[in-house]
N, C-alpha and C positions, 0 to 999 in steps of 0.2 A: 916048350920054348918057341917054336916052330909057329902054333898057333898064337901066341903072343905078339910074335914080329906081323904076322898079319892082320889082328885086331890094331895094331898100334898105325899098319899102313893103311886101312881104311877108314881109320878115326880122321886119320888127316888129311885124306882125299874131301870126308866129308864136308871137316872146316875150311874148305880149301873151295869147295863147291857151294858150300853156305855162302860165304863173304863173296861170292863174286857177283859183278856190277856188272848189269848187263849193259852192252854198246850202245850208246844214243845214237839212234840213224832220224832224218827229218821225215815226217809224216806228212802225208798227202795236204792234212788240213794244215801244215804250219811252213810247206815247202811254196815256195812261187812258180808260178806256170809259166813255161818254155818258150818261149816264142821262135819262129821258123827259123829267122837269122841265129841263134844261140843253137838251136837244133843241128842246123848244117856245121856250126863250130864245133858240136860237139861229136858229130860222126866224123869231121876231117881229123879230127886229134886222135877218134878211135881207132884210123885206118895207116895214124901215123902219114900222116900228108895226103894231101891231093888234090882234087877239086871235084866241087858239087854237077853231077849228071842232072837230076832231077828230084824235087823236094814233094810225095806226097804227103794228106793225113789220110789216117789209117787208126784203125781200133785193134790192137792184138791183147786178147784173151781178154775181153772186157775194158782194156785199159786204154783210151783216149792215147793217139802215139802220130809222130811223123816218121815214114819211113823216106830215106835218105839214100840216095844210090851217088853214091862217090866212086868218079874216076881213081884210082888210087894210084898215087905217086909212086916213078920208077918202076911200077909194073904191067901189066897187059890184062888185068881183069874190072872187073866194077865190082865194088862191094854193097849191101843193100845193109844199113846200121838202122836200125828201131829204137826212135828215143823217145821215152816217154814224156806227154804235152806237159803234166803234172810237176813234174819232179828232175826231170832233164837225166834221168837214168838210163844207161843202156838197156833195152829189153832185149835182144838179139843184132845178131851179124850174120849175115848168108851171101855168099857167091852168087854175086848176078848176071855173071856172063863177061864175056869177051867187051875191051874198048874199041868203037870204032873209030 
């Protein structure tokens, strides 16, 4: 009986794993590319407010990117947000140090 209830639980895992639809994400060739003003939008919203320090480009790990150093709102640090040129994705966020 035992081994029954477990045939019958991985039959339906498997239909369950059959029918599934995988997520449509947008692809490099059908996504539109970033421009610097949309960049810095999009690192102030990742930092949850602030305002823009300094807007470079930058290539991280192959991938065409601006990195974005934001003053960040209500706090005492700079944040360094990596968005990529392509797709306007975040590639990274790292501490950049103290605001002067």
């Amino acid at each position: 009986m035992q081994d029954l209830k477990a045939v019958t639980i991985m039959s339906a895992l498997a239909v369950c794993v059959a029918g599934a639809v995988p997520m449509r994400t947008a692809s490099a060739e059908t996504a539109k590319p970033v421009d610097e003003s949309q960049a810095e939008t999009i690192a102030i919203k990742a930092c949850h407010g602030g305002t823009v320090k300094s807007e470079t480009t930058t290539t991280t790990h192959g991938v065409p990117a601006y990195a974005v150093e934001v003053n960040v709102a209500n706090k005492s640090f700079i944040e360094r947000v990596t968005v990529d040129r392509q797709t306007g994705a975040i590639l990274g966020e790292t501490y950049a140090g103290q605001q002067t």
